[in-house]
TIRO-850306 format. One record per residue: x, y, z of N, C-alpha, C in turn. Coordinates in steps of 0.2 Angstrom, whole numbers, padded with zeros to 4 digits, always signed. Each point is the difference from the previous one (the first is absolute). Layout:
XYZXYZXYZ ...
# end
This chain:
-0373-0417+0180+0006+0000+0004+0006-0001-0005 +0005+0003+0000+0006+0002-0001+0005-0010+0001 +0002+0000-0006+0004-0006+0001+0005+0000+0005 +0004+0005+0002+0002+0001+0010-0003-0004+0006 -0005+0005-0003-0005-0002+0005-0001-0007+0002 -0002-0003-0006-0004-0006-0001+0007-0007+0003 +0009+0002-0003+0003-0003+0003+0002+0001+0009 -0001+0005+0002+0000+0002+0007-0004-0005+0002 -0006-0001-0002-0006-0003+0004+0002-0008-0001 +0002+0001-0004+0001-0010-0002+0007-0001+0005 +0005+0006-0002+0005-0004+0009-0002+0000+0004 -0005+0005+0004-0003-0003+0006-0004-0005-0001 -0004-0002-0003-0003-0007-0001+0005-0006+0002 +0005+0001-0004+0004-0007+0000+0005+0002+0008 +0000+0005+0002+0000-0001+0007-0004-0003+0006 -0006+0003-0002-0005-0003+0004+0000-0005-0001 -0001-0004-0003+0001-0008-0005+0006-0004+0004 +0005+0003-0001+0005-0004+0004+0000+0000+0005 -0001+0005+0006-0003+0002+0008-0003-0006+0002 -0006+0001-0005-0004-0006+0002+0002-0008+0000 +0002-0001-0007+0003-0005-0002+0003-0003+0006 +0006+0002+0005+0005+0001+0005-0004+0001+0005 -0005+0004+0003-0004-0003+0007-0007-0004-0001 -0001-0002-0005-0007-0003+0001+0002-0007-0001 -0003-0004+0007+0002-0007-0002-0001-0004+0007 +0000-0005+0000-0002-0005+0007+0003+0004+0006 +0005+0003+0001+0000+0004+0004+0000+0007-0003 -0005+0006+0003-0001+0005-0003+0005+0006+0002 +0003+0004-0003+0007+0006+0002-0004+0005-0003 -0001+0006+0007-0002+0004-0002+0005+0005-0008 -0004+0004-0006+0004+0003-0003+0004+0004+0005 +0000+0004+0002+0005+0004+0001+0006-0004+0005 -0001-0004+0004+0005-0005+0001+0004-0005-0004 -0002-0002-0005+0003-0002-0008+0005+0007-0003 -0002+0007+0002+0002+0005-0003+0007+0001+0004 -0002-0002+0008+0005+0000+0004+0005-0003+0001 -0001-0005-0002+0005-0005-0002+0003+0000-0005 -0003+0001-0004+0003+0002-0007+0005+0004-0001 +0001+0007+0004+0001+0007+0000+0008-0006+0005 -0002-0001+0005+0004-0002+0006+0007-0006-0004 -0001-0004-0005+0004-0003-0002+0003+0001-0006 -0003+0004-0003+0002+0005-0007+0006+0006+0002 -0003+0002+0007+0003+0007+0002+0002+0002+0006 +0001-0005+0004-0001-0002+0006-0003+0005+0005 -0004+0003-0001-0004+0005+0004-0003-0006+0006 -0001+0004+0005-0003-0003+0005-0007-0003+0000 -0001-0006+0004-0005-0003-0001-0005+0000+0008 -0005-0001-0001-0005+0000+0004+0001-0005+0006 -0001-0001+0007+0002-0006+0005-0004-0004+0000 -0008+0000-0002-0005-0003-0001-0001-0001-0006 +0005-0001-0005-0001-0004-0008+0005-0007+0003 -0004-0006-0001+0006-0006+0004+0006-0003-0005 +0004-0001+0001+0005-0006-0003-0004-0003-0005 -0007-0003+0002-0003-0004-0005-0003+0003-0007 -0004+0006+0002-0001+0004-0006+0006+0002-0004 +0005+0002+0004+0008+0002-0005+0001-0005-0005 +0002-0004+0003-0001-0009-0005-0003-0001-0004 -0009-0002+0001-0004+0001-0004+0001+0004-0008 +0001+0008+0002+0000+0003-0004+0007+0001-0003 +0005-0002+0003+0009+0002-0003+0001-0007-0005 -0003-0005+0002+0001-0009-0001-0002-0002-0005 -0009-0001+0001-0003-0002-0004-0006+0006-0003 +0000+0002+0002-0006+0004-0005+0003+0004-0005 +0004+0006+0004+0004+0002-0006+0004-0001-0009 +0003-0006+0003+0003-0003-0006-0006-0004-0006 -0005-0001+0005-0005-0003-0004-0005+0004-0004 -0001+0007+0004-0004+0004-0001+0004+0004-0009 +0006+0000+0002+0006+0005-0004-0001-0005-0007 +0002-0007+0002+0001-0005-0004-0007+0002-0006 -0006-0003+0003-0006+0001-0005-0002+0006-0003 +0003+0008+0003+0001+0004-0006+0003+0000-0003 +0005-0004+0002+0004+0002-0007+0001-0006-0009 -0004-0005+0004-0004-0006-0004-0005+0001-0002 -0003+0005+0002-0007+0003-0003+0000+0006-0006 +0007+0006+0003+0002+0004-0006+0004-0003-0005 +0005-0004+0002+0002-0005-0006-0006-0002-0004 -0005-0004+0001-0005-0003-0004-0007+0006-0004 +0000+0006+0004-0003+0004-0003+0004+0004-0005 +0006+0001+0002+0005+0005-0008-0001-0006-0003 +0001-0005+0000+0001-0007-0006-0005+0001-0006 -0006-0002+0006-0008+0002-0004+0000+0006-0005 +0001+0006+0002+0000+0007-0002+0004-0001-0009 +0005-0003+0001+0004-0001-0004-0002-0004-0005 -0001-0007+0002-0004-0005-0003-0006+0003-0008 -0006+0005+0007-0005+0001-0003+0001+0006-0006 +0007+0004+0001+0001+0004-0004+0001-0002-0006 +0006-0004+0002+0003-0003-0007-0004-0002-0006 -0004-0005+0004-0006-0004-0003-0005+0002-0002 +0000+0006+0003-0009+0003-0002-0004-0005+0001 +0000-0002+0006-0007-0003+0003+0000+0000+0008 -0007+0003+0001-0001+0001+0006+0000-0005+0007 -0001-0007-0003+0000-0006+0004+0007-0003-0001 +0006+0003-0004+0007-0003+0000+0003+0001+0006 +0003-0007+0003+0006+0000+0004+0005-0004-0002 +0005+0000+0004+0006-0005+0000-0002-0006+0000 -0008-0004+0005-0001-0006+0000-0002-0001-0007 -0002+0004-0005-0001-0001-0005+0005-0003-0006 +0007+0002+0000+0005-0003-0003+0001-0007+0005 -0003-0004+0005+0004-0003+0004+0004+0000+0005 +0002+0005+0004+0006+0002+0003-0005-0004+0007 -0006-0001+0002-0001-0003+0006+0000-0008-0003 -0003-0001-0007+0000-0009+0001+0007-0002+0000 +0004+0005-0003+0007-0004-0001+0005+0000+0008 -0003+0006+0002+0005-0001+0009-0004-0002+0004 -0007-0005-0001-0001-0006+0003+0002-0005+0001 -0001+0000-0010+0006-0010+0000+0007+0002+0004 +0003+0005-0001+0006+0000+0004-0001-0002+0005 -0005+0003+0006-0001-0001+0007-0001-0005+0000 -0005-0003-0006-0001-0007+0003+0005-0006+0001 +0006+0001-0006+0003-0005-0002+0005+0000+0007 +0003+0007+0004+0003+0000+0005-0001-0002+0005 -0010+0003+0001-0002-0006+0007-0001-0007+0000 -0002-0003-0005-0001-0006-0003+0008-0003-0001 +0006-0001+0000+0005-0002-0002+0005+0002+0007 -0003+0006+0002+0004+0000+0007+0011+0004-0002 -0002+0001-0006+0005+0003-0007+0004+0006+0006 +0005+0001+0000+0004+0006+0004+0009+0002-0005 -0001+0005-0002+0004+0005-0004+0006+0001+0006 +0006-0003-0002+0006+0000+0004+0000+0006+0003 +0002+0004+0007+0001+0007-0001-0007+0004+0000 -0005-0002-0005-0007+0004+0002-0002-0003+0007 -0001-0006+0001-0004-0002+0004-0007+0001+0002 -0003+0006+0006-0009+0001-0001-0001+0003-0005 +0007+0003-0006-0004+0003-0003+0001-0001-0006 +0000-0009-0002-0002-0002-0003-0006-0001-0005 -0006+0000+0005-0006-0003-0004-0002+0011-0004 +0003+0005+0005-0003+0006-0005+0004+0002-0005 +0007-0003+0000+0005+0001-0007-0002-0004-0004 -0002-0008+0000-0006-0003-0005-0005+0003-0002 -0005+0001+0005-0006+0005-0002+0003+0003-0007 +0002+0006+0004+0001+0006-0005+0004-0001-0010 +0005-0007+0003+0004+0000-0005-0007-0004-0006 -0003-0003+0003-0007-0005-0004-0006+0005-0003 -0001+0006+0006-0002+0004-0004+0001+0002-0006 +0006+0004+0002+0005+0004-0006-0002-0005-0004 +0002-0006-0002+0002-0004-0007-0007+0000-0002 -0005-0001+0004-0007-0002-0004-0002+0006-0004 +0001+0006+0003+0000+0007-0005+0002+0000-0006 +0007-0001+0000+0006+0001-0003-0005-0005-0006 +0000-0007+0001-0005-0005-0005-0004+0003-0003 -0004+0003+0004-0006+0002-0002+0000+0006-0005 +0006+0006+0001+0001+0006-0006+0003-0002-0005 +0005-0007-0001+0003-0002-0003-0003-0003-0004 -0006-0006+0001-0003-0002-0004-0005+0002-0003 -0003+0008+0002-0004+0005-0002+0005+0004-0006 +0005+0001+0003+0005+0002-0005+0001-0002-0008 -0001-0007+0001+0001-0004-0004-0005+0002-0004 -0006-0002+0002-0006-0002-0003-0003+0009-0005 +0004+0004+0007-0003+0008-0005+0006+0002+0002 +0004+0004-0005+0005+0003-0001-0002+0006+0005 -0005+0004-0002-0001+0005+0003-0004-0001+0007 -0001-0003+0002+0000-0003+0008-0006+0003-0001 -0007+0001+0000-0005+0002+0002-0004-0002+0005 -0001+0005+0003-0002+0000+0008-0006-0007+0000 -0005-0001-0003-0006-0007+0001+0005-0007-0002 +0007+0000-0004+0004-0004-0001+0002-0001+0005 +0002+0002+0003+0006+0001+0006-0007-0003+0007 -0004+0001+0000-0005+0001+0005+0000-0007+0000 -0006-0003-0006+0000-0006-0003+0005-0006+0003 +0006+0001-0002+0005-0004-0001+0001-0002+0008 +0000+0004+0004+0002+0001+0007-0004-0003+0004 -0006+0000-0002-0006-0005+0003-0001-0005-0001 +0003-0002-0007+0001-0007-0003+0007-0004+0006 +0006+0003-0001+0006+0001+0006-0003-0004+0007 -0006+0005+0002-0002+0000+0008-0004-0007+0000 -0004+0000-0005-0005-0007+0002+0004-0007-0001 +0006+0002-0004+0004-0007-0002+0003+0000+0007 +0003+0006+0004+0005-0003+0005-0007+0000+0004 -0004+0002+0001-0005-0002+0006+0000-0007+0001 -0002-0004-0005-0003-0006-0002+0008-0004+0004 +0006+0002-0002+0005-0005+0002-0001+0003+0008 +0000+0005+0004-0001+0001+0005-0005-0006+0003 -0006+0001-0001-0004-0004+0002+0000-0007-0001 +0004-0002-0004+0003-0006+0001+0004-0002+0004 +0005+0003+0001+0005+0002+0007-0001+0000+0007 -0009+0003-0001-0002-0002+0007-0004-0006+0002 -0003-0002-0007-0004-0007+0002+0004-0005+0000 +0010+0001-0002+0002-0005+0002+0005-0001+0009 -0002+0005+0000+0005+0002+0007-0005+0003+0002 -0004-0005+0001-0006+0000+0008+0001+0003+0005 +0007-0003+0005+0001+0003+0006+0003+0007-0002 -0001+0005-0004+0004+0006+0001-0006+0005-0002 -0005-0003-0001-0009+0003-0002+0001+0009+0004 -0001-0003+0005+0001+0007+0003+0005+0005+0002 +0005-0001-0001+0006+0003-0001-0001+0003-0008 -0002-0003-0004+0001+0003-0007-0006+0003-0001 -0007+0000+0003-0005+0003+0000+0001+0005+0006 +0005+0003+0003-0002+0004+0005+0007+0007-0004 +0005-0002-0003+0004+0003-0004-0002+0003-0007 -0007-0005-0002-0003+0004-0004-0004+0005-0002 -0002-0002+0008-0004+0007+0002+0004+0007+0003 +0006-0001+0002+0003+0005+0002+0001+0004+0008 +0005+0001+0004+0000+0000+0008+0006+0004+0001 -0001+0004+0003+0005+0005+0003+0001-0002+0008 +0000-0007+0003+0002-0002+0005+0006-0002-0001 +0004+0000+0007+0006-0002+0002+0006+0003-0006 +0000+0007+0001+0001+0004-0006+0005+0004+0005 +0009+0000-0002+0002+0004+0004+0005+0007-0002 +0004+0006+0003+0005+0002-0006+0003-0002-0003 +0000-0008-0002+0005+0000-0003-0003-0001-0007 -0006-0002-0001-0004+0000-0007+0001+0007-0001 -0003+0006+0002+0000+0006-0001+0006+0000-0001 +0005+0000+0003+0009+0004-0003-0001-0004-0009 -0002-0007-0001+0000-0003-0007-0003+0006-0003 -0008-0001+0002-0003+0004-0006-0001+0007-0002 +0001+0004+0006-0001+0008-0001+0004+0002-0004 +0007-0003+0000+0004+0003-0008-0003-0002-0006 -0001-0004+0001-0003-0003-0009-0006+0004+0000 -0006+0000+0003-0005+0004+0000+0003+0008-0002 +0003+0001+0004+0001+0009-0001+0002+0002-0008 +0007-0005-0001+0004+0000-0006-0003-0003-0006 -0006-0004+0000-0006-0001-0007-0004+0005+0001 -0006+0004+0006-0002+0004-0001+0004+0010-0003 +0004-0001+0002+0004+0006-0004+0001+0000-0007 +0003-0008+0000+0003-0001-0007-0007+0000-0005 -0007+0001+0002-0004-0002-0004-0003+0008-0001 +0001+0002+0004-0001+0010+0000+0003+0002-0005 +0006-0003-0001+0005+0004-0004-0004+0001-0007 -0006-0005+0001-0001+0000-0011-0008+0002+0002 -0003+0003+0005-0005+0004+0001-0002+0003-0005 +0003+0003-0005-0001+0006-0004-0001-0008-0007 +0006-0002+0000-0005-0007-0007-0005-0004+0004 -0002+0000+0006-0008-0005+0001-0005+0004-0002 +0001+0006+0002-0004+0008-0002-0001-0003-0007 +0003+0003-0005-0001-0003-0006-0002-0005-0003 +0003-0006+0002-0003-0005-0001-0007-0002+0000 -0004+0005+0005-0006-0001+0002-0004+0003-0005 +0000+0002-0005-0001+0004-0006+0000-0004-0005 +0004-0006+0001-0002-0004-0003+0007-0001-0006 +0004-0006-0001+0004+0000-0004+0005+0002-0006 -0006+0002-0002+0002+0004-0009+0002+0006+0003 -0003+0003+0005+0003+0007+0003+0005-0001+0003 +0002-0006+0003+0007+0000+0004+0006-0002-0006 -0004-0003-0004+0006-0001-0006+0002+0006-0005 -0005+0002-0001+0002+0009-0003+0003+0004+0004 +0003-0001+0007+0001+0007+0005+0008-0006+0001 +0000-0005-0004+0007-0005+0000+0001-0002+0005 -0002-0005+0003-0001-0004+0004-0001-0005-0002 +0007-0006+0003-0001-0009-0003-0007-0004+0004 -0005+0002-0002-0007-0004+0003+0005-0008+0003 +0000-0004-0005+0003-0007+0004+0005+0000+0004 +0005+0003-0001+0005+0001+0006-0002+0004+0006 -0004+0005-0002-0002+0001+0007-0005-0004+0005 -0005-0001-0004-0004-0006+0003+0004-0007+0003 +0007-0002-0003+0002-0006+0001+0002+0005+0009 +0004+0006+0000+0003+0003+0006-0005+0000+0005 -0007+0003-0001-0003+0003+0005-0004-0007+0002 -0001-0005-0002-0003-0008-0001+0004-0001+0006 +0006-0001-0001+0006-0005+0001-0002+0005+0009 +0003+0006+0000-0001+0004+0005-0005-0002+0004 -0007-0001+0000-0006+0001+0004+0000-0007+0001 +0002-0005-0002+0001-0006-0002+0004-0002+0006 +0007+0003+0002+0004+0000+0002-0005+0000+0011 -0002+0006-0005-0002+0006+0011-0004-0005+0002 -0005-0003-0002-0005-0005+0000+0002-0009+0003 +0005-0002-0006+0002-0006+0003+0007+0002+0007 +0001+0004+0001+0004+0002+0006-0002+0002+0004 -0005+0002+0002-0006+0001+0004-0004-0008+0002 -0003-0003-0004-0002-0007+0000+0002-0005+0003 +0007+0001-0002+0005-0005+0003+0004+0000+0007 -0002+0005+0002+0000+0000+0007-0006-0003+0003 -0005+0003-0001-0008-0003+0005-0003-0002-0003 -0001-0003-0009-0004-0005-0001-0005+0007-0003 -0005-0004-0004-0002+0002-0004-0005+0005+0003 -0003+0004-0004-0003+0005+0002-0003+0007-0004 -0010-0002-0002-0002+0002-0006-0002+0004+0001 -0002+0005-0005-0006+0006-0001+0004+0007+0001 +0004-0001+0003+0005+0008+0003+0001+0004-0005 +0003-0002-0004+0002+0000-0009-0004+0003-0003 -0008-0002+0000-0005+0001-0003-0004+0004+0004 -0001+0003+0005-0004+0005+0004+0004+0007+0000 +0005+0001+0002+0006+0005+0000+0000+0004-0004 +0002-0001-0005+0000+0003-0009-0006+0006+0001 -0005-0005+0000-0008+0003-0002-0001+0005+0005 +0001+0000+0006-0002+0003+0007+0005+0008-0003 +0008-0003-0001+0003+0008+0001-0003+0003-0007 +0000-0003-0005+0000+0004-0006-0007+0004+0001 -0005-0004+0002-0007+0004+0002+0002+0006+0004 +0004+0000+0005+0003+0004+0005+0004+0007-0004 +0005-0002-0004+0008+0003+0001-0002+0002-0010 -0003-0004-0001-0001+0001-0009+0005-0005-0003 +0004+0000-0007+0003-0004-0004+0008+0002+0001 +0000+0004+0003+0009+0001-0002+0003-0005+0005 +0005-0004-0001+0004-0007+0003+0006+0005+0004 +0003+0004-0004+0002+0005+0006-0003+0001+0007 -0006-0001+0000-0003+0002+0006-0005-0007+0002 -0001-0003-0003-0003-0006-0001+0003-0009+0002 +0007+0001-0001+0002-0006+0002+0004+0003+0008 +0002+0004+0003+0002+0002+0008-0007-0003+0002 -0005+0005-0001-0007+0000+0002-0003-0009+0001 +0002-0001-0005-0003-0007-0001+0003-0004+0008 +0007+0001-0002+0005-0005+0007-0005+0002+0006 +0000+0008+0001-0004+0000+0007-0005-0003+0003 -0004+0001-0006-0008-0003+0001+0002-0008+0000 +0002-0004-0004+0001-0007+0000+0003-0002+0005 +0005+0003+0003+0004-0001+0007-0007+0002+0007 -0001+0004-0002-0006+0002+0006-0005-0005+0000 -0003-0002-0005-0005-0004-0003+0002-0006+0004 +0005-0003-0003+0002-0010+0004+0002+0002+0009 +0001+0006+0000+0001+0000+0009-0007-0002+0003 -0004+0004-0004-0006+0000+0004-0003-0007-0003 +0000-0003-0005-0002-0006-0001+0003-0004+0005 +0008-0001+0002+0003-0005+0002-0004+0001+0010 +0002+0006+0004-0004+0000+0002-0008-0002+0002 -0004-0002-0007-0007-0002+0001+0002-0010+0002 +0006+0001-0006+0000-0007+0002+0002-0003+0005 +0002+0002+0004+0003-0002+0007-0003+0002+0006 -0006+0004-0002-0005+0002+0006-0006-0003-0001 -0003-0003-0004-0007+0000-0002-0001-0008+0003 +0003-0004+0000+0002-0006+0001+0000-0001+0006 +0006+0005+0006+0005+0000+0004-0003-0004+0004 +0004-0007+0005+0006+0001-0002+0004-0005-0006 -0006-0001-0004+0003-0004-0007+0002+0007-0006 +0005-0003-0004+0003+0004-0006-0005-0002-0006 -0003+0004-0003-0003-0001-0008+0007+0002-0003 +0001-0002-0006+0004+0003-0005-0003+0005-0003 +0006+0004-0002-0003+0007-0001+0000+0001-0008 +0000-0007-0001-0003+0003-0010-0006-0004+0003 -0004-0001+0002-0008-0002+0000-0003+0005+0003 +0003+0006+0003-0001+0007+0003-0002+0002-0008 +0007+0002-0003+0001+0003-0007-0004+0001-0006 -0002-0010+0002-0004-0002-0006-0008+0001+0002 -0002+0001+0006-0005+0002+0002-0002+0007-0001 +0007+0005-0001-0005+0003-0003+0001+0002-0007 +0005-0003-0002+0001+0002-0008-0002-0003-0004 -0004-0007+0000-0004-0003-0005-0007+0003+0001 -0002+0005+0003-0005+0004-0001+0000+0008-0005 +0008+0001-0002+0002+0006+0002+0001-0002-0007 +0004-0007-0001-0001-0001-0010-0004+0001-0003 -0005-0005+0003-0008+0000-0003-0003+0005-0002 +0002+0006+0005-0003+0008-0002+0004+0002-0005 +0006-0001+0000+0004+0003-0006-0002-0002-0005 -0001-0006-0001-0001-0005-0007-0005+0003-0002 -0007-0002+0004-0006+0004-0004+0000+0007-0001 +0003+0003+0005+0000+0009-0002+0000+0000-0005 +0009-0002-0002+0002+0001-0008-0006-0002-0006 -0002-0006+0001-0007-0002-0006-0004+0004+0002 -0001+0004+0002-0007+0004+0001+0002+0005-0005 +0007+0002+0003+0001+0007-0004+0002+0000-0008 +0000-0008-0005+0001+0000-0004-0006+0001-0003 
# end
């Protein structure tokens, strides 16, 4: 099939995905009355006398925003990945692997634990800490790989950022054996929730998602490259560390901006990548769009398991995530040794 083609069929997916997403739930909305409503508040076209007030609601209120929200936290986190694993040249690289989630936990944590509120920010406090504690644990992380290798090589880099994650892990978890009573509060943030999520999250994030994903299109043709491996991107003139430090800082960026809104949220990163490339082939031109949809579709339908499977209790939807993506590494990791 024809790379058209194959995009055709993946917008309908990630439609069908969000339809769902929006009627399947404690209370069931038929699709085509999710379509109805949808069409009816978008474009005021006429609506059905037998769809009630409360399904309108349902779907205009809360599921919509929630539904929109986890795509768009889910394509953020899959371009991230896409990004990540290029750069890096390894298949099991993500953002969480510089630290961008150990470091925008201590931030949550410090915010729920201290009760801390940013003059003017107010609720959204504890995701501008997140993201900001992210960022620096990155930044640390390339900085002291920098140091240590000039030429920032990718197992440097990787290394170094593990080292980063288990040092801030260890202060986290410190964090929570001393502050007992917010146990749950810190262990429900770390697993990740797109509850009580409304447009106004979404008015924050979608700009910043839209404007890192484009901005990271733009060097499509140097991650091409890059993937060829370094000596080639240097002879075709290209600054390997200054790129790396951009496109790091970048995926770096989509990832803890994403996180800091709903708390952490694993594996998306690491499944996405593999799924479109197997699909769509290597070119990032077609690869990182491709990626946002499938990883947006993917967390709709993961978030949807986690708020039905239970119902009427909520699991956290990175225990969805991690359910199926610690299986999903396991086959990558050994795949790769077998083929050696």
């Amino acid at each position: 099939m024809k790379t058209k083609g194959k995009i055709i069929i993946s917008l309908l997916i990630c439609l069908i995905a969000i339809i769902f997403g929006i009627g399947v739930g404690s209370i069931y909305i038929h699709p085509m009355d999710v379509i109805e409503i949808l069409m009816h508040n978008f474009f005021s076209t006429p609506i059905s006398a037998d769809i009630s007030e409360t399904s309108i609601s349902i779907v205009w209120k809360l599921r919509l925003p929630r539904t929109i929200l986890a795509f768009i936290v889910g394509g953020a986190l899959a371009v991230s990945g896409t990004v990540m694993q290029s750069v890096l040249k390894n298949p099991l690289a993500s953002s969480y692997t510089l630290g961008v989630s150990s470091g925008a936990s201590v931030g949550a944590a410090i915010v729920i634990v201290t009760g801390f509120t940013i003059p003017l920010l107010n609720m959204l406090t504890l995701p501008f800490v997140g993201l900001l504690c992210g960022l620096l644990t990155v930044y640390l992380s390339v900085k002291f790989a920098s140091r240590m290798d000039s030429n920032m090589e990718n197992n440097t880099i990787i290394l170094v950022g593990m080292v980063f994650s288990l040092f801030i892990n260890a202060i986290l978890t410190l964090i929570t054996a001393i502050a007992r009573e917010h146990v749950t509060q810190l262990t429900y943030w770390q697993m990740g929730s797109f509850a009580s999520k409304d447009w106004s999250v979404i008015a924050i994030l979608f700009p910043i998602v839209i404007i890192g994903v484009i901005w990271l299109m733009r060097y499509s043709q140097e991650l091409d490259i890059m993937t060829f491996g370094e000596e080639q991107a240097f002879t075709m003139g290209i600054d390997v560390p200054q790129l790396k430090w951009l496109l790091l800082g970048l995926a770096a960026a989509l990832t803890g901006s994403a996180i800091s809104f709903v708390g952490v949220i694993g594996f998306i990163d690491l499944i996405a990548p593999h799924v479109v490339r197997r699909i769509f082939g290597s070119s990032h031109k077609i690869v990182i769009p491709m990626s946002m949809l499938f990883g947006g579709a993917f967390m709709v339908l993961c978030d949807l398991a986690a708020r039905t499977i239970a119902s009427p209790s909520e699991l956290p939807v990175g225990s969805i995530t991690a359910l199926i993506g610690a299986p999903f590494f396991a086959y990558i990791y050994f795949s790769k040794r077998k083929d050696k």
